[in-house]
DRENDREN-395288 format. One record per residue (C-alpha): residue in three letters; x, y, z. Coordinates in steps of 0.2 Angstrom, whole numbers, plus 5000, padded with zeros to 4 digits. Example, Ala and Ser with C-alpha at 12.3 -4.5 7.8 and 13.67 -1.06 7.14 Angstrom:
% DRENDREN-395288
ALA506249785039
SER506849955036
This chain:
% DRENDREN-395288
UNK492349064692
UNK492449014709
UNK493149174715
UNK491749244707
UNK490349134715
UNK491149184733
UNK491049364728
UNK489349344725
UNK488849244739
UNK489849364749
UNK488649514742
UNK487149424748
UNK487549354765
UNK488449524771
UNK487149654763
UNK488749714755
UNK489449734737
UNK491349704739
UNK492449704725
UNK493949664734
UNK494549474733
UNK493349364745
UNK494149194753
UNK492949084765
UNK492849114784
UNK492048964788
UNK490048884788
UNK488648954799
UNK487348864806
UNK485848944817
UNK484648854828
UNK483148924837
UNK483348864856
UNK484848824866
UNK484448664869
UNK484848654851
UNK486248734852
UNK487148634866
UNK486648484856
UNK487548544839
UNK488848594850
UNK489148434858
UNK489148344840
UNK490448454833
UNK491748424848
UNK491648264847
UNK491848254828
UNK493548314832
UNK493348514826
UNK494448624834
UNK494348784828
UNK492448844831
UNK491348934840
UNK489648984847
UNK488549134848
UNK487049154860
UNK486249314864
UNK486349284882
UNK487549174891
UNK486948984890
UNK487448884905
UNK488448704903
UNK488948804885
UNK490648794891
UNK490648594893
UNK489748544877
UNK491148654868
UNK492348554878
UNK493348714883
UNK494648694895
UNK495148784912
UNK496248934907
UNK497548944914
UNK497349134917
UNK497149104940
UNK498849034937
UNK499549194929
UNK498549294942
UNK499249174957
UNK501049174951
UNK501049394948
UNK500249394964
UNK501449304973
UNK502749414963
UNK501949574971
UNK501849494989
UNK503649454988
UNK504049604981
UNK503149714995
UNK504149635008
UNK506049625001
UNK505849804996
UNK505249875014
UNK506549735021
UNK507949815010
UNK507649995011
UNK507249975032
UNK508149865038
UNK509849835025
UNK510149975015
UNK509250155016
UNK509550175035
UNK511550175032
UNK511450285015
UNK510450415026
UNK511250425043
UNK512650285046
UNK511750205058
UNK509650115060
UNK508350205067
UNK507950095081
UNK506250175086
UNK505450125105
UNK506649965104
UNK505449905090
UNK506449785078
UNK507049835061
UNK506149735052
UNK504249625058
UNK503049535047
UNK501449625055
UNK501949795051
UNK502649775033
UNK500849655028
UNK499849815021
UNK501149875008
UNK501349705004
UNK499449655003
UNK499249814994
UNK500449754979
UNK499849594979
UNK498149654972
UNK498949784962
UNK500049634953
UNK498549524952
UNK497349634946
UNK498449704932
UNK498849514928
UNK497449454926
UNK496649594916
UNK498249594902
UNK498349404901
UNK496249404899
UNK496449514881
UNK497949414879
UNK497249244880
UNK495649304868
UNK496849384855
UNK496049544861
UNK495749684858
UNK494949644839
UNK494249784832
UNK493349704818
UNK492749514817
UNK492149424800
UNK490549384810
UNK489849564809
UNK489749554790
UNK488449424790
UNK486649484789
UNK486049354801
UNK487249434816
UNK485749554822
UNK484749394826
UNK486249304833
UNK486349464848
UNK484449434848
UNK483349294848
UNK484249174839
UNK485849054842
UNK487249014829
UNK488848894828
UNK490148934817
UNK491648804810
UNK493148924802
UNK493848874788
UNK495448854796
UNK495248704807
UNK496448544801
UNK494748454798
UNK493948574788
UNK492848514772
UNK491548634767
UNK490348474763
UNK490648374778
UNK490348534790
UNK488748584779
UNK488148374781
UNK488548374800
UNK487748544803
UNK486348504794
UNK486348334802
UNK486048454817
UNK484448534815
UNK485248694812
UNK484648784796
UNK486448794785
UNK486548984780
UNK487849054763
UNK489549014767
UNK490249174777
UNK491649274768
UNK493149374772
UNK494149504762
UNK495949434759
UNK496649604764
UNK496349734775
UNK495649884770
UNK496850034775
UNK496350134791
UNK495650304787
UNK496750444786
UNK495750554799
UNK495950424811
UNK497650404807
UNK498050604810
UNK496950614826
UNK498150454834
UNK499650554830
UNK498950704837
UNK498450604854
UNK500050544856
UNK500850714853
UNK499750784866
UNK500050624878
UNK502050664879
UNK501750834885
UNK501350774905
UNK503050674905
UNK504150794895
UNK503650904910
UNK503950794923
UNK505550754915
UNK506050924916
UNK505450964935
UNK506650824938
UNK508350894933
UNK507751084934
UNK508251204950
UNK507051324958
UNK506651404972
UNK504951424971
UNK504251234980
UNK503551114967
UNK501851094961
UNK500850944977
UNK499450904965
UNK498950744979
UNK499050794997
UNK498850655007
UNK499650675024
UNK501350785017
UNK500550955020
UNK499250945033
UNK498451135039
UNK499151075058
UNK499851185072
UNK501351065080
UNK501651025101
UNK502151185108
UNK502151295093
UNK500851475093
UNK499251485087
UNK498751665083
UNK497151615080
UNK496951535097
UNK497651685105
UNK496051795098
UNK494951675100
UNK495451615119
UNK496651735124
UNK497751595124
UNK499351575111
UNK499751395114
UNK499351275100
UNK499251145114
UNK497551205121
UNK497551205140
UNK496051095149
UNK495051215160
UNK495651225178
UNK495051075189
UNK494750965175
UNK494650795177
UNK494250625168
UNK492950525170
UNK493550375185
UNK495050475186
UNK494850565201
UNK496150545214
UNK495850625233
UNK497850655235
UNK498350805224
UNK499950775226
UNK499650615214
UNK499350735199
UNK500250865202
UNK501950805210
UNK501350965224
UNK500850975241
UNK499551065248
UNK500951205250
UNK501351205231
UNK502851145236
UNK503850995226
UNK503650815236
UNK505350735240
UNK504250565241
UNK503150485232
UNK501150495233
UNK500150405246
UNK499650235244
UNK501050215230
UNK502450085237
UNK503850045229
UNK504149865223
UNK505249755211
UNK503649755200
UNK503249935202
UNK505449995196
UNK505249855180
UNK503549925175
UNK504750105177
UNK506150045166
UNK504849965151
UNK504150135150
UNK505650215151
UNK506450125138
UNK504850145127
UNK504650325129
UNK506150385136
UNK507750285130
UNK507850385111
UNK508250555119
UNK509150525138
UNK510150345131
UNK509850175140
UNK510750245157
UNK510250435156
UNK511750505149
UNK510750605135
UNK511450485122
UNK510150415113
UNK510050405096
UNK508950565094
UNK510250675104
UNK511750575092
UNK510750615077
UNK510450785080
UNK512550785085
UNK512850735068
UNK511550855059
UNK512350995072
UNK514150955066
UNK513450955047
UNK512751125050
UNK514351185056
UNK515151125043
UNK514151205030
UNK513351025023
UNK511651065029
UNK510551225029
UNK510751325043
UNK509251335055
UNK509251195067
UNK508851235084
UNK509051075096
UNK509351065114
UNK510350935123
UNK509250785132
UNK510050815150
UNK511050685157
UNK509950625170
UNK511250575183
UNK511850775184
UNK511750865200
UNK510450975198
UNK509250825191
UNK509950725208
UNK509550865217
UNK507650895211
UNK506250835220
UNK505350695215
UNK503650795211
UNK504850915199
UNK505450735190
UNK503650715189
UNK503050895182
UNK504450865169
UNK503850715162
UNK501950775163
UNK502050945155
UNK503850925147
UNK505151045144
UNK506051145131
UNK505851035116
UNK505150895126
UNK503350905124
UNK502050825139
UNK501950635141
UNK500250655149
UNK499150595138
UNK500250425134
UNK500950405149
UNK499650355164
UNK500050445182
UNK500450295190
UNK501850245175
UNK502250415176
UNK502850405193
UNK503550215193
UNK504850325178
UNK505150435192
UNK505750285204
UNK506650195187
UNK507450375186
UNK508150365205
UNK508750185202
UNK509750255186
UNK510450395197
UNK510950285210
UNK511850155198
UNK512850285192
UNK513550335207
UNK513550205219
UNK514750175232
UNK515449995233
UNK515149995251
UNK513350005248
UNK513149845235
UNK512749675242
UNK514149565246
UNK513949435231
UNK514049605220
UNK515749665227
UNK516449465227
UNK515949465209
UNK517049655206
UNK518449615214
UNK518649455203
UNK518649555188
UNK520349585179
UNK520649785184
C-alpha cells in the first residue's frame, strides 16, 4: 500500500503516470526570495544534513557560505598538472637538445654561435605553452569529475515545480540518502522554515533502457570516428613516392626564394634573376653615409683592392677583441676557431659527403669547402678583397652585410690578419716572455 501511495504521489508531483516501481528522492521545499532561501539554507547545515541542495534561478551570492560548502580542491589539481607540464616542457627540450637526440643524429651537438646547449630563457615558451595546455585540460576533467558530471538526467526535472525553480522561485531539496534522513523531521524543519513543503519527489528504482536509435546512431559515430586514425595508421607504415598529405602548414613549406638562389619571376619583371634583389646603384641608409668610399667598398678611387685599412679606422686591442667576438659569432661554424675551415658545419657536411659516398644518403649534395684562412692566396689578398668577401659572400657563403655592421666587418678583417699571423709566426718575432715560456715546454 505504500508503494502504491508513492506511485501515486509520484503521478501528481511529476505530471507523469509511471507504472514502474517509485522509491523517494528526497523532500522539496520552495521559498519565494532569497533571503529565504539562504535563511533555510543556514538552518539545514547546521542541523547536521549532508546530502542536500539548493536551486536558484540565478546565482545568489554568500549561497555558498550558508550551504557551508567547502574550497574544492580542484586549484590544487590544476596547480600540481600544471607544474607537471612545466617540468615536462623543460626535461623534454633539455633531453632531446642537450643529452640524447644530438648524438642519435650526428655523433656530435650542434654548438650554434657558441650559444650553450641548453639555457632557461630560450626553452620558457615550450615550456609556458604546456603548462596551460596541462592546466587547462586539468582543471576542465577534474571539474565534471568532482560534480559526478556529465548526468544526463536528474530526479529534479521530474517535478512539476522545476519550471519555477529556473524561474522566479527558489527551492532546497534534502535526498533521501543523507545518514540523518527522516521524511517527518525534514518536512517539520522545512516547514519550520517558511518554505511551503511540496509531495515528496520520486524516482524510478531502475533506469529505463536507452532507445534503440540512439543506440545505433553511437555505433555508427564511432564506426565513422576510427576511419581518421585507421588512415593515419596506415600513412605510418606505408611507402610511396608521392610526398604526404601537409593539411597545417606553418613554417614547413613557405612559397620562399633562398639567399643566392633565381628568381625567374624577378628576372621578367626586373631583368634581374637573383632572388637576392640588388639595391639601386648609390644607395645609402639613412645616417649611414661615409665620405671614404674605400669604407664601403674595400676600393680606392681606382677600383683597385686597399692593402690597409680605411681612414680614421686605427687598430687597437679593443678594435682585434670586437674582431674575434664577431668572428666567433658569425664566422667560427664554417672556417673553425683558428681558420682551418674546420668548423662543425665544414665537419658535418664531411661526414654527410662521406655517407653520400658510401651510398647511406641520397645523392645530390653539392658543398664546398670553407677555405682555410691561413692559405697563401687568402694571405696574399688585400684587405679590401677580405672585406668584399665577407660583405657580398662567396660560393655558398651568402653576404653578412646586413648583420654585420662595416665597421665590425672590417675589425674581422684585422681578427682575420692576427689569425694568419698566429699561424705562421716566427719565434724571432714573439716577445721575450713568450719564447722563455716555449722553450720551457717539454719538446
Amino acid at each position: 500500500m505504500q508503494e502504491n501511495r508513492l506511485n501515486q504521489s509520484a503521478s501528481g508531483s511529476s505530471g507523469h503516470d509511471d507504472t514502474a516501481p517509485q522509491k523517494l528522492y528526497g523532500v522539496v521545499a520552495e521559498y519565494g526570495t532569497p533571503d529565504e532561501l539562504m535563511a533555510a539554507a543556514t538552518r539545514v547545515r547546521d542541523a547536521g544534513y549532508t546530502r542536500w541542495d539548493t536551486i536558484t534561478p540565478f546565482p545568489v551570492h554568500g549561497i555558498e557560505e550558508a550551504m557551508g560548502i567547502k574550497p574544492t580542491i580542484l586549484p590544487w589539481f590544476t596547480l600540481c598538472l600544471g607544474l607537471t607540464g612545466t617540468s615536462l616542457g623543460l626535461f623534454m627540450q633539455w633531453y632531446t637538445n642537450a643529452v640524447q637526440l644530438p648524438y642519435l643524429i650526428s655523433g656530435y651537438p650542434f654548438l650554434i654561435s657558441g650559444k650553450p646547449m641548453f639555457s632557461l630563457p630560450a626553452n620558457i615558451p615550450v615550456s609556458f605553452e604546456l603548462t596551460i595546455l596541462f592546466a587547462a585540460f586539468t582543471t576542465f576533467f577534474a571539474m565534471l569529475a568532482l560534480n559526478l558530471l556529465p548526468e544526463l538526467f536528474h530526479p529534479l526535472f521530474r517535478h512539476k515545480r522545476m519550471p519555477r525553480f529556473t524561474s522566479d522561485r527558489f527551492a532546497l531539496v534534502v535526498e533521501a540518502k543523507d545518514p540523518l534522513f527522516d521524511r517527518a523531521r525534514v518536512e517539520a524543519l522545512l516547514a519550520e522554515t517558511g518554505g511551503a513543503v511540496l509531495d515528496p519527489l520520486l524516482t524510478p528504482t531502475t533506469r529505463a533502457p536507452l532507445p534503440k536509435p540512439l543506440i545505433s546512431i553511437a555505433v555508427i559515430v564511432a564506426c565513422i570516428a576510427l576511419v581518421p586514425p585507421a588512415f593515419i595508421a596506415k600513412a605510418r607504415v606505408s611507402k610511396s613516392d608521392q610526398p604526404r598529405i601537409h593539411i597545417i602548414q606553418d613554417m614547413d613549406m613557405q612559397p620562399k626564394f633562398k639567399a643566392q638562389a633565381p628568381a625567374p619571376v624577378f628576372a621578367r619583371l626586373f631583368g634581374d634573376e637573383r632572388a637576392s634583389l640588388q639595391s639601386p646603384d648609390g644607395t645609402v641608409a639613412r645616417g649611414r653615409l661615409v665620405e671614404d668610399a674605400s669604407a664601403v667598398s674595400g676600393k680606392d678611387s681606382s677600383g683597385e683592392w686597399i692593402s690597409g685599412f680605411p681612414a680614421g679606422f686605427s687598430l687597437s686591442e679593443e678594435i682585434l677583441a670586437r674582431g674575434r667576438e664577431r668572428y666567433q659569432i658569425y664566422c667560427l661554424p664554417c672556417h673553425g676557431m683558428v681558420g682551418a675551415g674546420d668548423g662543425l658545419v665544414s665537419q658535418r657536411a664531411d661526414f654527410l659527403g662521406r655517407a653520400q659516398a658510401a651510398g647511406a644518403t641520397p645523392t645530390g649534395m653539392n658543398w664546398v669547402k670553407p677555405a682555410n684562412l691561413s692559405e697563401q692566396r687568402i694571405r696574399e689578398q688585400a684587405n679590401g678583397q677580405i672585406y668584399a668577401t665577407i660583405t657580398y659572400g662567396l660560393n655558398n657563403m651568402k653576404g653578412y652585410a646586413s648583420q654585420i655592421s662595416r665597421d665590425d666587418r672590417w675589425a674581422i678583417v684585422a681578427y682575420v690578419r692576427a689569425l694568419q699571423l698566429s699561424q705562421s709566426a716566427a719565434v724571432g718575432s714573439l716577445p721575450a716572455e713568450v719564447r722563455a715560456q716555449l722553450e720551457q715546454q717539454p719538446r
